[in-house]
TORMARMAR-421046 format. One record per residue: x, y, z of N, C-alpha, C, CB in turn; residue in three letters. Coordinates in steps of 0.02 Angstrom, whole numbers, plus 50000, padded with zeros to 5 digits. Atoms other than C-alpha are relative to their C-alpha. Glycine has a CB too. Layout:
N
XYZXYZXYZXYZALA
...
***
This chain:
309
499725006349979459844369362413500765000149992499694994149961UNK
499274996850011461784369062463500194991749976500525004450084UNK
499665008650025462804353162379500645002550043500204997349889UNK
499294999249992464384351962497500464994049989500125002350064UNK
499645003050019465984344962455500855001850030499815000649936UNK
499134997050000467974349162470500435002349955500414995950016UNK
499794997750064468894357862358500674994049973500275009050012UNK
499215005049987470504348062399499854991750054500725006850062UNK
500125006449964469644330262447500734994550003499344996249955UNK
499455004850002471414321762422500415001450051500374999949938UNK
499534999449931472074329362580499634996150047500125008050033UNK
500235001849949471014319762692500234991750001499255002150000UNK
499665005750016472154303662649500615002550064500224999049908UNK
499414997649946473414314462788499354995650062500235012250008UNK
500375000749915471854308162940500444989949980498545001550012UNK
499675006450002472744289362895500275000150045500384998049954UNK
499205002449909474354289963019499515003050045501175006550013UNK
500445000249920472774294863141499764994250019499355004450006UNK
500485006849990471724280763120500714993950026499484997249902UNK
499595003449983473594271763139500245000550051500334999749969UNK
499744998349905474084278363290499615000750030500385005850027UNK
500555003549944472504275463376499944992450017499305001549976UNK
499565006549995473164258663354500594996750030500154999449959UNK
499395000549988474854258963388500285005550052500305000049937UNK
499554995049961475364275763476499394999650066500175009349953UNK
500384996949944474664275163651500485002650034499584995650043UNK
499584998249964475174284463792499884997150075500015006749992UNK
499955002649963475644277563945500265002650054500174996449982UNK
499784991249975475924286364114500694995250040499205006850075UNK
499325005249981477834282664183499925001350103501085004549950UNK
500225001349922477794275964347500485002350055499894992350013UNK
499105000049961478894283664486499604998150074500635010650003UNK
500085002049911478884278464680499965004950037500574996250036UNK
500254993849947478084291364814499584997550057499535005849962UNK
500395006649937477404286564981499395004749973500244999650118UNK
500574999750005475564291364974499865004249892499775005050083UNK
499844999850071475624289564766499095000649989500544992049962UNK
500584999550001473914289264759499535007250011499914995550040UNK
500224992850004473724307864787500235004449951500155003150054UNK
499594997450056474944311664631499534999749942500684995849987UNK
500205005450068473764300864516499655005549949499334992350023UNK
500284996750067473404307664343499424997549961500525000049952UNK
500635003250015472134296364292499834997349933499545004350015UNK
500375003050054471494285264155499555004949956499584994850029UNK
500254993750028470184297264109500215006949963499805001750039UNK
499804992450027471014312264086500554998349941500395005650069UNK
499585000050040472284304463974499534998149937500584995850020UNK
500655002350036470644296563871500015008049957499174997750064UNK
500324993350015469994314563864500475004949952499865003750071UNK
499784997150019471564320763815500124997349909500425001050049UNK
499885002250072471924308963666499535002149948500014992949997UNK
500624999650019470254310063611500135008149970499424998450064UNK
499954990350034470574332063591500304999649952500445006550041UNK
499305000350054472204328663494499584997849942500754993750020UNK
499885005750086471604316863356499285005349981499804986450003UNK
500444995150016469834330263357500345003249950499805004450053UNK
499544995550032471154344263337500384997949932500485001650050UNK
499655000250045472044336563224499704996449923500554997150032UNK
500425001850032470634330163113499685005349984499694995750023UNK
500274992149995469934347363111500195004149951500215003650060UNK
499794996250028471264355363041500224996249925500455003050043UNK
499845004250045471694341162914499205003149958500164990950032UNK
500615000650006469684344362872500045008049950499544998850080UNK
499944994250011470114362562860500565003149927500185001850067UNK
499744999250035471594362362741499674993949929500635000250034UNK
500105001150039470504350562614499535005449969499914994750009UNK
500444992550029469394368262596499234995849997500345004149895UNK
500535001950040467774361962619499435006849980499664993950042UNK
500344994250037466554371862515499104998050006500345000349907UNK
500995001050029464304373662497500115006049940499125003550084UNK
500374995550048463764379562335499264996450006500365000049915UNK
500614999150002462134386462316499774996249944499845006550001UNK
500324999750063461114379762176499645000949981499944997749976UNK
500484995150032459814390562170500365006350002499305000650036UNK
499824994750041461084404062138499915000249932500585001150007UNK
500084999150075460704411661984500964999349965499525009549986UNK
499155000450037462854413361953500114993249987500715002750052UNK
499915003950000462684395461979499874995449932499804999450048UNK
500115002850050461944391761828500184998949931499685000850002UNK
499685000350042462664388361654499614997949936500474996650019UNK
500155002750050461524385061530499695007049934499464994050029UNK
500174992450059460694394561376499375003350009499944998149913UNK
500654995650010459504408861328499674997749945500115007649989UNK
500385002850061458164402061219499335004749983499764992050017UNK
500584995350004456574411261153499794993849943500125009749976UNK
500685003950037454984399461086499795005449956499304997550054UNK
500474995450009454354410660967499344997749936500455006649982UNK
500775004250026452394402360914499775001549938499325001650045UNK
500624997550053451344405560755499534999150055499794995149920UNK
500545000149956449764408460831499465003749950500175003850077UNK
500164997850072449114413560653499104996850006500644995249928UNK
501155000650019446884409960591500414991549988499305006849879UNK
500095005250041447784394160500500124994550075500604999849922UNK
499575002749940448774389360675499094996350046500625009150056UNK
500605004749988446824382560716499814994949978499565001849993UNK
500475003750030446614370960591500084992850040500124999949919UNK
499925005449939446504353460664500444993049938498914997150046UNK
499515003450025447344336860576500294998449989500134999149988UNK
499305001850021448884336960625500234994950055500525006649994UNK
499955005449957448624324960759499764993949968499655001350061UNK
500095007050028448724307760679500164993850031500324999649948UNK
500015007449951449484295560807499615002950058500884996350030UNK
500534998849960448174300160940500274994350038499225000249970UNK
499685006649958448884284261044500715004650041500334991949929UNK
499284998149963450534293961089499735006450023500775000649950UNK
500214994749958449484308761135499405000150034499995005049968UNK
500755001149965447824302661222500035002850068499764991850007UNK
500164998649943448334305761384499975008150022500434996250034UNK
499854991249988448594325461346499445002449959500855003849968UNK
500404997350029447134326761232499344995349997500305002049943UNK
500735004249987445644313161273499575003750014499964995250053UNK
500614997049994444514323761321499995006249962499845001050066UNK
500074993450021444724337161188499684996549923500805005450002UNK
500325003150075443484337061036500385001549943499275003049979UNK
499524995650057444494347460926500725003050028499545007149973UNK
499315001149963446454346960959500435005449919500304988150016UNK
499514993950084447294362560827500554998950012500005010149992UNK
499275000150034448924363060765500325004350061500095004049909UNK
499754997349961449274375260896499914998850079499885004949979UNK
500065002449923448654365461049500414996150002499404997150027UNK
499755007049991449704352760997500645002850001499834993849943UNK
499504996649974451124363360981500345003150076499885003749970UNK
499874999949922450944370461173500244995750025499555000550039UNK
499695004349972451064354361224500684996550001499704997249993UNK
499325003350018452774349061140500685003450016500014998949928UNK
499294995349982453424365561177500065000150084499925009649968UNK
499954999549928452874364861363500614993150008499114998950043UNK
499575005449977453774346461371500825001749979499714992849963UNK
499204995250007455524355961298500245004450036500085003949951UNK
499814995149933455364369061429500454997450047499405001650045UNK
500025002649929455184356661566500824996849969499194993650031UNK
499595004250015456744347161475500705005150009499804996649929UNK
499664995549996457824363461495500335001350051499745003749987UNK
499994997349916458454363561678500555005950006500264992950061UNK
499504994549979459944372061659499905007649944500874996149993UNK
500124994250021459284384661555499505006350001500044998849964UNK
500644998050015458314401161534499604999549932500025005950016UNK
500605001150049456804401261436499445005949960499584995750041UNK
500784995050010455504414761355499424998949943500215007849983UNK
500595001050065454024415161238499935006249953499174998950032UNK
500184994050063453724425561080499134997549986500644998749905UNK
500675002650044451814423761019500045005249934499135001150050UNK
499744997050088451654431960830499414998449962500754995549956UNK
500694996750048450094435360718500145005149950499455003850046UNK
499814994850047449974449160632500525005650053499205004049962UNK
499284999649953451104455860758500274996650040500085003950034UNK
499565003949940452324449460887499955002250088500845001549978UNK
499854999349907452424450561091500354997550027499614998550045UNK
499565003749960453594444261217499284997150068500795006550033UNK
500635001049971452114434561314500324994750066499364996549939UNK
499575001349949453624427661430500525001650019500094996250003UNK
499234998450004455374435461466500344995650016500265004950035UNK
499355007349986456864423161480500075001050087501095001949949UNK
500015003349940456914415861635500304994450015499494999050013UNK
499815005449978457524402661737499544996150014500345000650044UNK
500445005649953455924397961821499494997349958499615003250069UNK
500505001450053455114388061682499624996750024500174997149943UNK
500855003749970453564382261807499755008249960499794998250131UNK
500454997650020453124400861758499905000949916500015005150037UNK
500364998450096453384401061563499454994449988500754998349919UNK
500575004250005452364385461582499575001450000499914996750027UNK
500714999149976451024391461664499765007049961499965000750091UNK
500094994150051451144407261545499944997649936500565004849999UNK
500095001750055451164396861400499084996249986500664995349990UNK
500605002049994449454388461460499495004549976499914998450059UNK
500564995050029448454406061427500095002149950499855005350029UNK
499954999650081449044407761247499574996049974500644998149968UNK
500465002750074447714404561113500195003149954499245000949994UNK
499775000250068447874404460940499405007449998499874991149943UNK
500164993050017447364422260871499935005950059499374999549964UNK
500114994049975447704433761010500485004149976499975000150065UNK
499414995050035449054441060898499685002549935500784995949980UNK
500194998050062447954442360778499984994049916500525006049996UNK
500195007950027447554428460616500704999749946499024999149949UNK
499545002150052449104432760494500574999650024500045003749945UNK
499395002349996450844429060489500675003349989499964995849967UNK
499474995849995452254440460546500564998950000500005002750037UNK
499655001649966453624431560538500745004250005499964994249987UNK
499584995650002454764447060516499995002850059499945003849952UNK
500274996449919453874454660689500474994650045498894999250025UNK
499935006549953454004436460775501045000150008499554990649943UNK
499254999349990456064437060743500105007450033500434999049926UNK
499684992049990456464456060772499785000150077499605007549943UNK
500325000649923455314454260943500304992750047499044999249989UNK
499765007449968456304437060981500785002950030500084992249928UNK
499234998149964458074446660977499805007250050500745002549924UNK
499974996049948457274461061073500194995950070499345003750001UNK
499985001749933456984447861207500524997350052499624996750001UNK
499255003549943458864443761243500295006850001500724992649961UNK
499894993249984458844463561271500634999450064499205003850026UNK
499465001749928459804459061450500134994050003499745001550074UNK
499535007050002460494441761415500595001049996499934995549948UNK
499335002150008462224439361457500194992349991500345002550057UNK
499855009650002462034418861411500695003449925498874991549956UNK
499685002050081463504416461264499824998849962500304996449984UNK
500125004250067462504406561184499104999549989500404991150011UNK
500674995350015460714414061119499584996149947500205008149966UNK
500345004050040459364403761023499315001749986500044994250024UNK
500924998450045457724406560917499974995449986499765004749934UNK
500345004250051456704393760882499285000749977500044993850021UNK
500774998950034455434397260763499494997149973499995002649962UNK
500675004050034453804388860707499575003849956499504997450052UNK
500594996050050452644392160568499694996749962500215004849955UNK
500565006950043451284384060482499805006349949499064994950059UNK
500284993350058451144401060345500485002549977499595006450026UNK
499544994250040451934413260224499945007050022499825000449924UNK
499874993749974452574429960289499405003549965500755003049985UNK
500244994250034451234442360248499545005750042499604997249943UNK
500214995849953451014453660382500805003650028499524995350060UNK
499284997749987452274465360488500215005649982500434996549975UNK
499684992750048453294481960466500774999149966500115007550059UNK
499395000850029455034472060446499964993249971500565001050049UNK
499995005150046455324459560327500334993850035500375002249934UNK
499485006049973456114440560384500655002349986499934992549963UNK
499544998650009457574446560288500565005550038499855000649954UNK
499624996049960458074459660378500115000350082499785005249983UNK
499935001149917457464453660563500554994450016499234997250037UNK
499295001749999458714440860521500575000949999500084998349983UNK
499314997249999460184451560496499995001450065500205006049953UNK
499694999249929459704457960679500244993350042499455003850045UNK
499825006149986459864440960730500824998249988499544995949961UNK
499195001750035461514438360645500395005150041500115001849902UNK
499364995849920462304453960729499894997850049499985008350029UNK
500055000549922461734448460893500384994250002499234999450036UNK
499585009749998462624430360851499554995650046501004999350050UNK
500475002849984460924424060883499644993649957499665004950009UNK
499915002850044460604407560818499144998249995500604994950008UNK
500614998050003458824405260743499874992049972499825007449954UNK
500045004950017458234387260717499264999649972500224996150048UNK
500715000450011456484384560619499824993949979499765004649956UNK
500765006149999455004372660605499605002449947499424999850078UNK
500444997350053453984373560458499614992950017500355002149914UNK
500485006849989452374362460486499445005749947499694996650111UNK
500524998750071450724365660356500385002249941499425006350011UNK
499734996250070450884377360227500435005849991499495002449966UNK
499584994249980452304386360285500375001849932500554998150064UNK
499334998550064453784395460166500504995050029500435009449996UNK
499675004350013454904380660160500565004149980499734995549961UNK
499384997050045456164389960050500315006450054499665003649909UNK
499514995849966456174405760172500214998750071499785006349998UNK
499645000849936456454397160330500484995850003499634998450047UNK
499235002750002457964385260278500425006949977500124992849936UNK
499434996850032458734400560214500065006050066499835003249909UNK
500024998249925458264410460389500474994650033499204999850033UNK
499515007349977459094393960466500725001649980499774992049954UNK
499435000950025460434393960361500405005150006499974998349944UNK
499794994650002461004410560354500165002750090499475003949954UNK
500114998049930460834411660559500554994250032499094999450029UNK
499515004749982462034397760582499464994250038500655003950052UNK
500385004349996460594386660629499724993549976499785002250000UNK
500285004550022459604372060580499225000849949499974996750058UNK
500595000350039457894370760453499824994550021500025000549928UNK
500295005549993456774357160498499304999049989500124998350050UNK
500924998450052454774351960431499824995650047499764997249895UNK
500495007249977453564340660520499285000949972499924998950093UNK
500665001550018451944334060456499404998550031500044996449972UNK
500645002249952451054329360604500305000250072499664991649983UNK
499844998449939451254329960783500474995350030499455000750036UNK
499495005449985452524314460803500715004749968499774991349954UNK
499374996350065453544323360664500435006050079499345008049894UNK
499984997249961453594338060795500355000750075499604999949992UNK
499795001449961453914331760925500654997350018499684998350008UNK
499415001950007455494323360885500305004449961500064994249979UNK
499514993550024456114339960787500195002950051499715005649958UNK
500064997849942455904347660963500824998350043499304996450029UNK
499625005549965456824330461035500695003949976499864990949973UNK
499484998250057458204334160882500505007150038499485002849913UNK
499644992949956458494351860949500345000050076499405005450012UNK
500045001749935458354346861135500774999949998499544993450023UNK
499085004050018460274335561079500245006149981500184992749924UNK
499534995950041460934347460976500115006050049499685002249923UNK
499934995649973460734361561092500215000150067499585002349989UNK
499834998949951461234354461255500685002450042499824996250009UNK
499484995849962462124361661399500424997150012499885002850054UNK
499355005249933463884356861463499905004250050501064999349986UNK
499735001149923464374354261629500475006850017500554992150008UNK
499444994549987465034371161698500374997650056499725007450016UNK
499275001549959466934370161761499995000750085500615006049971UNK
499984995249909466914373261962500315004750027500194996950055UNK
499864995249981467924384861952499795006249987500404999649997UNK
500354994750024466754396861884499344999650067499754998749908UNK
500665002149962465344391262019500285005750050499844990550032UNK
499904995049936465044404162180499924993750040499395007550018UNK
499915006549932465574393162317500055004550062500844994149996UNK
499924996249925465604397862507500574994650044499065000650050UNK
499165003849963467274393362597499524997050078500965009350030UNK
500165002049911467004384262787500614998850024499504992650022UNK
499595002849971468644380762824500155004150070500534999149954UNK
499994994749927468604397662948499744997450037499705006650006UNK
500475002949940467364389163059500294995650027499354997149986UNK
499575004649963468344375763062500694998050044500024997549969UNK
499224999049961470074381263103499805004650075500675005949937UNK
500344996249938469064392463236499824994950052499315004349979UNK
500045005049942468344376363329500824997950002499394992849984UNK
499285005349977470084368063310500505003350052500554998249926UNK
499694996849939470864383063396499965000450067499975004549995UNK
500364999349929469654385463541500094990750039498945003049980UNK
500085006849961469804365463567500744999150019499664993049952UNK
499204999749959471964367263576500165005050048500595001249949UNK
500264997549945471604382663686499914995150070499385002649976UNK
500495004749946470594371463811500504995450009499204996149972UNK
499755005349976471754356463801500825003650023499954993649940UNK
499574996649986473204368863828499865001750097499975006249942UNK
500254999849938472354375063987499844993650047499475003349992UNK
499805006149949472174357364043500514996450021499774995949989UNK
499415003049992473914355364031500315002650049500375000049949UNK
499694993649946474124369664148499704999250055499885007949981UNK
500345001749933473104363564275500154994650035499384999449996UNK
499795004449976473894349064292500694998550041499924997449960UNK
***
């Protein structure tokens, strides 16, 4: 989809003395005496026709020196926002159920489910953060007793969506990696050129699975100037994910139930949004060639009618 505009919309304040002299400047043809004058005649019309070219032409090129421009915005250059990576528990405990307590603010996403886990309820809060992402890419980590990239960063978050839908809880396996889950989070900004690089981690457990420790998948994090934000919901380590957080230039945050959650999410959503990229960084496509091209071919033409006359 193209958005067009002008680069230089303040030149089109020059088409004024047109609109004024379609007012004021007419032309008028001067009258001289000839016996059969009526075979000389230049005509109403053709002077119509001619005015009419001029103020074209000269609207044209006025049109032409404001630069008008289409940017794309489904260019990918077009876009400006960040690289993020979800990366899930999906742990034995990430089943248990109870953490849905206002059931009123979530009926319409879980009424027909008998048993609603900690990790269904999670999909859902993380799918509604996706969708809340426009200007950014997106990927998924899942994490068990090991880690996967079960989405790569992307733009087109209809598909991490629809990739986040076939995640269940234990296909990573039932324990809790969360040394894997980071180290496999900064693999996944392997080819990210965003500036600005984000982990957010969840966990309802204590590290005890894995070949690298939190401590140290966080230092890769830290060289990468990757910032790592965590969620501790159940019976997570409290102590080692504010200090993951902290140490990552990030945030620590806890929720108790699925409201809690959801507004940690919200919390992040603010804190992490995108600005407005400058326009002069945008890929734009010039038109003013097209336009100085008709304006030529139309003073051409009214040139040649001057010559015929």
């Amino acid at each position: 989809m193209n958005f067009y505009s002008f680069e230089y919309p303040y030149l089109i304040i020059l088409l004024l003395p047109i609109l004024w002299c379609l007012y004021k400047c007419k032309e008028h043809i001067v009258q001289k005496y000839f016996v059969h004058l009526h075979l000389m005649s230049t005509g109403k019309r053709y002077l119509k026709i001619d005015s009419f070219l001029r103020v074209l032409i000269f609207t044209l090129l006025v049109a032409a020196l404001a630069s008008p421009i289409a940017v794309d915005k489904t260019n990918p250059n077009n876009r400006f926002g960040k690289d993020i990576v979800l990366a899930l528990d999906a742990s034995g405990s990430m089943n248990a159920s109870g953490f849905l307590q206002d059931k009123e603010a979530f009926d319409q996403a879980f009424k027909d489910s008998l048993h609603v886990s900690r990790f269904d309820i999670t999909k859902y809060i993380a799918k509604e953060f996706i969708e809340k992402r426009v200007n950014d890419n997106v990927g998924i980590v899942l994490y068990g007793d090991f880690a996967f990239i079960a989405s790569p960063i992307t733009y087109e978050k209809n598909v991490v969506v629809d990739m986040l839908e076939y995640l269940t809880q234990g296909m990573a396996g039932q324990n809790t990696a969360i040394g894997e889950a980071i180290a496999m989070s900064v693999r996944a900004f392997a080819f990210s050129k965003a500036k600005n690089r984000v982990i957010i981690l969840l966990s309802d457990g204590e590290h005890n699975s894995g070949n690298i420790s939190p401590k140290d998948a966080a230092k890769l994090a830290i060289e990468k100037n990757i910032k790592i934000y965590t969620i501790a919901i159940g019976e997570a380590d409290s102590a080692l994910m504010e200090k993951i957080a902290q140490e990552s230039g990030g945030k620590y945050f806890s929720a108790k139930n699925a409201t809690q959650l959801q507004e940690v999410y919200e919390d992040i959503d603010a804190m992490e949004s995108s600005k407005i990229k400058s326009s002069q960084y945008k890929v734009k496509n010039y038109l003013y060639q097209s336009i100085v091209i008709i304006a030529i071919a139309l003073l051409l033409f009214l040139v040649f009618r001057e010559m015929k006359k």
